[in-house]
C-alpha positions as CSV (number, residue, x, y, z in Angstrom):
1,X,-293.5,274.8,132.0
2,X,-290.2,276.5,132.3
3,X,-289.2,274.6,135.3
4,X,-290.3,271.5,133.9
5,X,-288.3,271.7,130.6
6,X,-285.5,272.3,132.7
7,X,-286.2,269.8,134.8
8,X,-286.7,267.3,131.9
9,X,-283.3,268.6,130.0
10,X,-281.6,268.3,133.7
11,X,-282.9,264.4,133.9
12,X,-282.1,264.2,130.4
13,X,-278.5,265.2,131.3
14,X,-278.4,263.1,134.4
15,X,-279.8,260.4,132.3
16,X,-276.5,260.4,129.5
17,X,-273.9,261.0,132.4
18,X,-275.4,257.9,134.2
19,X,-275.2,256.3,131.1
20,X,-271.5,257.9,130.8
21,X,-271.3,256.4,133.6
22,X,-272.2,253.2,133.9
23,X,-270.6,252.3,131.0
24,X,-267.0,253.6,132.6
25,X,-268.3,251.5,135.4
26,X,-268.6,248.3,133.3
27,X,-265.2,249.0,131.3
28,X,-263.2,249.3,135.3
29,X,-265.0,246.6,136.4
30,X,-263.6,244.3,133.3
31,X,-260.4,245.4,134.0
32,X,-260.5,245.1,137.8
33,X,-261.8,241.5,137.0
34,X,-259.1,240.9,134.7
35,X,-256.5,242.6,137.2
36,X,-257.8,240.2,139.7
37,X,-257.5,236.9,138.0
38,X,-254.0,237.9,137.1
39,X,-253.0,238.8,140.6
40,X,-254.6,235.9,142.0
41,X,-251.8,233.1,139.7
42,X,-249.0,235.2,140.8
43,X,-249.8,234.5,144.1
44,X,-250.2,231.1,143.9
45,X,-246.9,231.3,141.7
46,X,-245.0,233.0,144.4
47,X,-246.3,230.7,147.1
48,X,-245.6,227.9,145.7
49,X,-241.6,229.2,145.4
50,X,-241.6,230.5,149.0
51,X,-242.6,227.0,150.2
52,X,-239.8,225.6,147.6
53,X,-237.3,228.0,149.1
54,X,-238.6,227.0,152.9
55,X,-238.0,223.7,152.3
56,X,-234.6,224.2,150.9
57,X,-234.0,226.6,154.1
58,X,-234.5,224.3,155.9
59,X,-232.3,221.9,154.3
60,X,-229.5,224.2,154.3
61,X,-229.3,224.8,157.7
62,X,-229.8,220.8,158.7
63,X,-226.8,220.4,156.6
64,X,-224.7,223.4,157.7
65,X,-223.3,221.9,160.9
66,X,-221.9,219.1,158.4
67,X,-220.7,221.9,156.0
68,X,-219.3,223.6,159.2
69,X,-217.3,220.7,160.1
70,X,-215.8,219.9,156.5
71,X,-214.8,223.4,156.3
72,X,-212.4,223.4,159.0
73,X,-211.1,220.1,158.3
74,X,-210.5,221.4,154.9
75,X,-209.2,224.9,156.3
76,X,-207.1,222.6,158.5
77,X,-205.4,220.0,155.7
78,X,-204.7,223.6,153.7
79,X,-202.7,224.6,156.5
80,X,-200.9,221.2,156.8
81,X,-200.5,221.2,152.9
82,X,-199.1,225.0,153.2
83,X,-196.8,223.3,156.1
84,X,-195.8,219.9,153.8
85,X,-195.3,221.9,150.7
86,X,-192.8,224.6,152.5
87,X,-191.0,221.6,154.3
88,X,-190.7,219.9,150.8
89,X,-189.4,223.3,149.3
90,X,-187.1,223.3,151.9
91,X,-186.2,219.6,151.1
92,X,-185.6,220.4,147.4
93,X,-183.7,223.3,148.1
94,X,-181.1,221.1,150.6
95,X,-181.4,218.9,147.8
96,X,-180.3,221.1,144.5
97,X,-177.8,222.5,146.6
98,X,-176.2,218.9,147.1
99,X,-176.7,217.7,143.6
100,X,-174.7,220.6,143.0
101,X,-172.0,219.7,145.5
102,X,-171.9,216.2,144.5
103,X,-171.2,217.7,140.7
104,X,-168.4,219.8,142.0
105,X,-166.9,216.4,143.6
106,X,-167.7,214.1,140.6
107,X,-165.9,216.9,138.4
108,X,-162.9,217.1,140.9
109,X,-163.0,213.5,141.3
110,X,-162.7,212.9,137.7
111,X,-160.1,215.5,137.4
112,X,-158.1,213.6,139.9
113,X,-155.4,211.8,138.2
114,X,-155.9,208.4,137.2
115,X,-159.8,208.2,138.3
116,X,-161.2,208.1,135.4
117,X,-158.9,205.5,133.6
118,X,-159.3,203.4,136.3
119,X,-163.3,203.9,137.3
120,X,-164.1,204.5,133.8
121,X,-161.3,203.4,130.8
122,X,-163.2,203.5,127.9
123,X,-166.2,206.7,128.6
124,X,-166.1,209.5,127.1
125,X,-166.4,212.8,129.4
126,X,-169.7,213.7,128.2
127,X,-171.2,210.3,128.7
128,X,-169.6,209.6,132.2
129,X,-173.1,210.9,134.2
130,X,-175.4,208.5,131.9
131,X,-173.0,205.6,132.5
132,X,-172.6,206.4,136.1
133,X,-176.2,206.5,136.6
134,X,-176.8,203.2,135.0
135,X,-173.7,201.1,136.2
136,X,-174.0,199.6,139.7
137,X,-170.7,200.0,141.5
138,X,-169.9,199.1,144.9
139,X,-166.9,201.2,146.5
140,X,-164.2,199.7,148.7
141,X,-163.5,200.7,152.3
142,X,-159.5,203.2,152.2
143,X,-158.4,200.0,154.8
144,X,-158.8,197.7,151.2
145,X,-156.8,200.6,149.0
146,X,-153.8,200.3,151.2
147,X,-153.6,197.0,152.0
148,X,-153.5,196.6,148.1
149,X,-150.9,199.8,147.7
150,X,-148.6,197.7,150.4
151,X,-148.1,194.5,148.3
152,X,-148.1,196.8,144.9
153,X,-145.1,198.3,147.0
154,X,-144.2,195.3,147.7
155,X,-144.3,193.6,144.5
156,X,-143.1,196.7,142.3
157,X,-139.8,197.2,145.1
158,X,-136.8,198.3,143.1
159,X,-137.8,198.9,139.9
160,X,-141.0,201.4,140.5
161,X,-141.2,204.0,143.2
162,X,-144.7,204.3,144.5
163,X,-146.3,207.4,145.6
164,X,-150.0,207.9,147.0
165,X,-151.3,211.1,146.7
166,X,-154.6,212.8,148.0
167,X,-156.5,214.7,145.5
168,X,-160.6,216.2,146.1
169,X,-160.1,213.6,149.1
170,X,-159.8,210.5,146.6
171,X,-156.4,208.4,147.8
172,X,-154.7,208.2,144.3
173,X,-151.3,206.2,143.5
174,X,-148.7,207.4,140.9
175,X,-146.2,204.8,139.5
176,X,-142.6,206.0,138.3
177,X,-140.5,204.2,136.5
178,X,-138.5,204.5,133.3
179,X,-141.0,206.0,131.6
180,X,-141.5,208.6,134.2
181,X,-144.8,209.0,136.6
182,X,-148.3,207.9,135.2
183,X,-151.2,207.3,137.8
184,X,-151.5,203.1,138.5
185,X,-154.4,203.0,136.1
186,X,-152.4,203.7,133.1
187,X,-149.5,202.0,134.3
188,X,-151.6,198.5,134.5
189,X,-153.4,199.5,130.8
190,X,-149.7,200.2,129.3
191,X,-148.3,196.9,131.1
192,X,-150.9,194.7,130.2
193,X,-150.9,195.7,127.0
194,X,-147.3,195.0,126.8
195,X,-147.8,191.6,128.5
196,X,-150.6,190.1,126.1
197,X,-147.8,191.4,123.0
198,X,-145.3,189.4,125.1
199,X,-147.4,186.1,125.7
200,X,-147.8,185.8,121.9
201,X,-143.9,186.0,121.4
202,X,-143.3,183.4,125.2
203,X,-146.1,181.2,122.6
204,X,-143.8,181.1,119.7
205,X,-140.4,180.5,122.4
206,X,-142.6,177.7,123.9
207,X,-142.5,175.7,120.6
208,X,-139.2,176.4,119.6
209,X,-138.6,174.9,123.5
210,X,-140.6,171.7,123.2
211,X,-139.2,171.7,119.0
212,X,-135.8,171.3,120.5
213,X,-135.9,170.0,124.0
214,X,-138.8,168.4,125.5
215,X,-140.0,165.6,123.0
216,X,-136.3,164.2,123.7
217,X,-135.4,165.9,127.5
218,X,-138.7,166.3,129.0
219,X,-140.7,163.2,128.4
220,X,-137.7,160.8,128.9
221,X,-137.6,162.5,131.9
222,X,-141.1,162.3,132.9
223,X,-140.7,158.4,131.8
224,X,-138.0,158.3,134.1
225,X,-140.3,159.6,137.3
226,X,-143.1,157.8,136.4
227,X,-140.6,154.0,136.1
228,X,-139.4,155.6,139.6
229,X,-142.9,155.9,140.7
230,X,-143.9,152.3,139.6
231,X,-140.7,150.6,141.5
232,X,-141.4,152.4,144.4
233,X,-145.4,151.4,144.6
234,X,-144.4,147.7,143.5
235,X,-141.4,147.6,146.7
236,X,-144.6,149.2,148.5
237,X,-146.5,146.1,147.9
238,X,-144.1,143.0,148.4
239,X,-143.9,145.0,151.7
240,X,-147.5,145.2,152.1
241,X,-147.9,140.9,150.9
242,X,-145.7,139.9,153.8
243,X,-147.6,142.1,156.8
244,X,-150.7,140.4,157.2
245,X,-152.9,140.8,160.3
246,X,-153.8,137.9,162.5
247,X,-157.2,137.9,160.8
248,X,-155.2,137.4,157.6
249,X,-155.9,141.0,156.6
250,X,-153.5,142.5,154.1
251,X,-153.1,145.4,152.1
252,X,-152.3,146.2,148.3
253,X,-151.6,149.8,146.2
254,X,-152.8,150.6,142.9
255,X,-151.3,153.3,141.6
256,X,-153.1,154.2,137.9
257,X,-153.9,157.0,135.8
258,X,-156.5,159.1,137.5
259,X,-160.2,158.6,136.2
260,X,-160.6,162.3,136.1
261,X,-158.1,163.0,133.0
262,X,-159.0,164.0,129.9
263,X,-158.9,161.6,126.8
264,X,-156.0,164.3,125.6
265,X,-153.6,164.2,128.5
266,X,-154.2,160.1,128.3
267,X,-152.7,159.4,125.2
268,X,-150.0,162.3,126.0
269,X,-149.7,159.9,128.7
270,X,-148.8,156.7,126.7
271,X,-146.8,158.4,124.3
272,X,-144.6,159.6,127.0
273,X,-144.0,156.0,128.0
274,X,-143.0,155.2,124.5
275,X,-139.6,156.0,123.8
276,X,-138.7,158.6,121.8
277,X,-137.1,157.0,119.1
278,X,-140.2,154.5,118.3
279,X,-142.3,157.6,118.2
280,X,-143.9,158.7,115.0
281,X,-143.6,162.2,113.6
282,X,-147.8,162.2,114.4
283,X,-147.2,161.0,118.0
284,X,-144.4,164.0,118.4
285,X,-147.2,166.7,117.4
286,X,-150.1,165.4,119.4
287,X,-147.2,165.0,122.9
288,X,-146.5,168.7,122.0
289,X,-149.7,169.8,121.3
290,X,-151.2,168.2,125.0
291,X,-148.3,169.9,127.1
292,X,-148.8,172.6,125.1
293,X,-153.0,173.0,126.2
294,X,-151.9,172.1,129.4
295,X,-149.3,174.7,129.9
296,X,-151.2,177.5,128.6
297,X,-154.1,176.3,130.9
298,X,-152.0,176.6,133.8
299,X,-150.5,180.1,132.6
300,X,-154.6,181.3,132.4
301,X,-154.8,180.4,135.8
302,X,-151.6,180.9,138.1
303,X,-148.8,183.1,137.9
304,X,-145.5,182.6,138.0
305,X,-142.2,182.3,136.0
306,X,-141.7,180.0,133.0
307,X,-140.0,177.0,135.5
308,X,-143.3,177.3,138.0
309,X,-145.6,177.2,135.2
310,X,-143.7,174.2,133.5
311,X,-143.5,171.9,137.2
312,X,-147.5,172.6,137.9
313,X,-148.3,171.9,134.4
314,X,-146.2,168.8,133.9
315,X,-146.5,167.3,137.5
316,X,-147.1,163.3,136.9
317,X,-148.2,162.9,140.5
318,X,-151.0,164.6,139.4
319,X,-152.2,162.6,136.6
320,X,-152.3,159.5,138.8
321,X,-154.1,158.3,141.7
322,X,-153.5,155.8,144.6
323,X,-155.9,153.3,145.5
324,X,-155.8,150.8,148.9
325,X,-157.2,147.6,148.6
326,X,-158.0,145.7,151.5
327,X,-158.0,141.7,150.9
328,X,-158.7,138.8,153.3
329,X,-160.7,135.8,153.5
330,X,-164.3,135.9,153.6
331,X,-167.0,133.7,155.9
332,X,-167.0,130.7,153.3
333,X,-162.9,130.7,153.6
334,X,-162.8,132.1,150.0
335,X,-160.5,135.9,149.3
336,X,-162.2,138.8,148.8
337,X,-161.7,142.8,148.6
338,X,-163.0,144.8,151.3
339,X,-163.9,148.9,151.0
340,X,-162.3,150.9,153.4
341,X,-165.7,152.2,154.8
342,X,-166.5,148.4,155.2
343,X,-163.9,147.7,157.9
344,X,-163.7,148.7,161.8
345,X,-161.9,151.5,163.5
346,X,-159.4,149.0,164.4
347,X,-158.9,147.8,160.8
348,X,-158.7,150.9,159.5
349,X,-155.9,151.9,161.6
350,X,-154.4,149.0,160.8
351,X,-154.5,149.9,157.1
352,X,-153.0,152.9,157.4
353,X,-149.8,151.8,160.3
354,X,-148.9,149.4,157.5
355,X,-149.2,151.9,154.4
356,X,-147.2,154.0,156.3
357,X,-144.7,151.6,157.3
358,X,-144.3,150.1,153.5
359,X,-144.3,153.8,151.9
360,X,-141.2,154.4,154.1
361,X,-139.5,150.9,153.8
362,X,-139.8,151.1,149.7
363,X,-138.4,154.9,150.1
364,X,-135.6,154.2,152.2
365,X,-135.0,150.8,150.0
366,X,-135.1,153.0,146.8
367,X,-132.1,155.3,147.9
368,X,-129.8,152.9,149.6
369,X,-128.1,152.4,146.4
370,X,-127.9,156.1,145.3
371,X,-124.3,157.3,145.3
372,X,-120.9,155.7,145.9
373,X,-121.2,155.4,149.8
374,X,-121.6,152.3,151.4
375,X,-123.7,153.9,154.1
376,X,-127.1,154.1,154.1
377,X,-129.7,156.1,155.2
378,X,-131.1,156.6,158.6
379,X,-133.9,154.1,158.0
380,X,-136.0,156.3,161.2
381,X,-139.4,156.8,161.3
382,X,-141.3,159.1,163.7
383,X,-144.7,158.6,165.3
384,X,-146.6,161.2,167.6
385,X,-149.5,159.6,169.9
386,X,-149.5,156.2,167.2
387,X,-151.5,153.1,168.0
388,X,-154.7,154.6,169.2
389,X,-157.6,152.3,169.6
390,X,-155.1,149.5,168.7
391,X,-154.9,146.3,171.1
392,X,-151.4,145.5,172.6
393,X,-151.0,142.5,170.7
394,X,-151.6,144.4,167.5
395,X,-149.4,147.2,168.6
396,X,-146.7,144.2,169.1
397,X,-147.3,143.6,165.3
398,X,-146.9,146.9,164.1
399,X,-143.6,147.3,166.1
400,X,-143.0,143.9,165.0
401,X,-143.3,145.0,161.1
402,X,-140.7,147.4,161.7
403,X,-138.0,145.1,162.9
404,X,-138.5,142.9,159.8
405,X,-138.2,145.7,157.7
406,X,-135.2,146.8,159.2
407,X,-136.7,150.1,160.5
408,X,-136.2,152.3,163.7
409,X,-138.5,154.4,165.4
410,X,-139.2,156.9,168.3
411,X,-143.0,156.8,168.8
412,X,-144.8,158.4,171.5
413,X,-148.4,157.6,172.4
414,X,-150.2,158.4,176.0
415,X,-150.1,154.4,177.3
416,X,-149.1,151.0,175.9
417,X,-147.0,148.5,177.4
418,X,-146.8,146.5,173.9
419,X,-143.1,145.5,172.9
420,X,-141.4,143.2,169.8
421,X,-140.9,140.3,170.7
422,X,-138.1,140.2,168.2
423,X,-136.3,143.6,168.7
424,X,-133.4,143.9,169.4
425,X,-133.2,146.8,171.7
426,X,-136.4,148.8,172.8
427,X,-135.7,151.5,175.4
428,X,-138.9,152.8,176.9
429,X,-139.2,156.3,178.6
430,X,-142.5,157.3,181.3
431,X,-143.4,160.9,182.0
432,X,-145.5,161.7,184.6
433,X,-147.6,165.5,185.3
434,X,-148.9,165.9,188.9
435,X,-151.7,168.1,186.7
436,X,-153.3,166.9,183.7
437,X,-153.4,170.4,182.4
438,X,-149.5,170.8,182.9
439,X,-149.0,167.2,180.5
């Protein structure tokens, strides 16, 4: 009975730990359950990254031959860069240290004497850079500069002593005179200066000159050139009426006011043909004020001493023109006027032989009364290689036109056999060159 309690307490034991036990059993086994769920979404977790990370593997390396490449052309345009960037370096440094030359010259150029009145007259110091860089100027070659210095030397002989002097390799000229040595610059300032003071005071001497003189000396005068003119255009043309071609082609001169004058130096005109004593005060002031305009134009534009000025400003022959007219009969028998660029070679010629010929008959007419002599002038006209493209027969006219007007000649031309009928002595002279090129 012993045993058997024992035994039933031992079962009764084994019972409770089995029971102990089982129910440890069932607790590991939830956990192991829940263990392995978890572990098995980690897994699927971390596979589904190592395929991501395959994939992009294997992306990587298709692209690293691409990557490769890229990197040594970018390893190769730093060096280049480096290369470019120390050359540039280099570059600015040449290029600061020549700004800073060309500083040091502009400063010793402009301390130079006379450079700066003459490059720049009216800049300051400090503004001479900023003008510099914004003024386009255009130097001159040193042949120019001395070709000028020669005729200032020229024109400023015995009263200035030039002197060119060499400063921070700029050819500089100093001028002394009475006032002692300035650089050319400030010479031309000072004289110019002086001249525009002096061309008001020459304005006021010019009306007290034409108050005085030339409404009674000058335009009598001029009237007197201009009747001188007329008489010799009108011997011109009885001249010209009497040399007719054998076509009946004849010449006459018109000698008027030139179209291009102004309306001002036209009625200056007239009033200089009127004399002076049926002028009106009126008149007086408008013939003064028109030489006036026209001498100051001509001091604007020419140089020269107060008689130049006065002959170029007051030159008649000026203010007129000649005009040829050619006349003859047309096909229905009736006259008529011809242009010149209507006739022939031949008639052109002809035009001009006998314009010639009457200019130099009325000439020599004109002055065979001037003076006491009873001898006249040589009445000799010369004519190198004359009558070209003319016949004989009208050569023998042309000649002939010179008897009649009581002319001589010595004319040369390459062949002709045409004589005057009517001369009275012709002497005729042949030269001959074995070479043409010896003639």
């Amino acid at each position: 009975m012993h045993d058997h309690q024992a035994a039933v307490d031992d079962l009764g034991d084994a019972a409770a730990s089995a029971e102990t036990r089982c129910t440890e059993f069932a607790r590991e086994a939830v956990a192991l359950a829940e263990l392995t769920t978890a572990i098995g979404g980690e897994a699927e977790e971390v596979a589904g990254q190592l395929t991501e990370l395959e994939n992009e593997r294997r992306s990587l390396r298709a692209a690293l031959p691409a990557s490769r490449t890229t990197a040594t052309e970018l390893s190769n345009q730093v060096v280049k860069t480096e290369t470019v960037l120390e050359g540039k370096e280099s570059e600015l440094e040449g290029k600061t240290n020549a700004a800073s030359l060309a500083a040091a010259g502009l400063r010793a150029a402009l301390a130079a004497p006379g450079v700066q009145a003459a490059a720049l007259p009216d800049v300051l110091q400090d503004e001479v850079l900023a003008t510099l860089s914004t003024t386009d100027r255009r130097g001159v070659s040193e042949e120019v500069v001395i070709t000028k210095l020669q005729a200032l030397q020229t024109a400023l002989a015995g009263s200035h002593d030039i002197t060119p002097e060499r400063h921070a390799g700029i050819l500089t000229v100093t001028v002394s005179g009475e006032q002692g040595p300035r650089p050319v610059a400030e010479a031309a300032r000072q004289v110019s200066g002086q001249l525009a003071a002096q061309r008001g005071y020459l304005g006021e001497r010019y009306q007290d000159i034409f108050a005085t003189f030339m409404l009674r000396n000058l335009a009598e005068r001029l009237h007197g050139q201009i009747t001188v003119a007329e008489d010799l255009t009108r011997r011109m043309n009885e001249v010209l009426d009497v040399a007719r071609s054998s076509q009946g082609v004849h010449v006459r001169l018109e000698w008027r006011p030139s179209a291009a004058l102004d309306e001002t130096t036209l009625a200056a005109l007239k009033l200089v043909r009127t004399p002076f004593a049926d002028r009106t005060e009126a008149e007086d002031a408008m013939l003064r004020s028109a030489f006036t305009e026209r001498i100051d134009a001509e001091r604007d534009t020419h140089s020269g001493g107060y008689a130049e000025i006065l002959t170029r400003a007051l030159d008649y022959r000026s203010w007129y023109t000649f005009t040829v007219r050619v006349a003859d009969a047309g096909p229905d028998g009736k006259p008529r006027t011809r242009r010149m660029r209507q006739l022939s070679s031949g008639e052109t010629r002809l035009v001009s032989y006998v314009t010639l010929f009457a200019a130099a008959a009325a000439f020599y007419g004109a002055i065979s009364g001037v003076g006491d002599s009873d001898v006249g002038p040589l009445r000799l006209i010369l004519l190198d290689e004359a009558f070209e493209r003319l016949d004989d027969p009208t050569i023998a006219r042309m000649l002939g036109l010179l008897v009649d007007l009581d002319m001589d000649w010595i004319i040369t031309w390459p062949s002709g056999w045409a004589y005057p009928t009517k001369s009275p002595e012709c002497t005729s002279t042949t030269y001959y060159a074995p070479n043409p090129a010896e003639a």
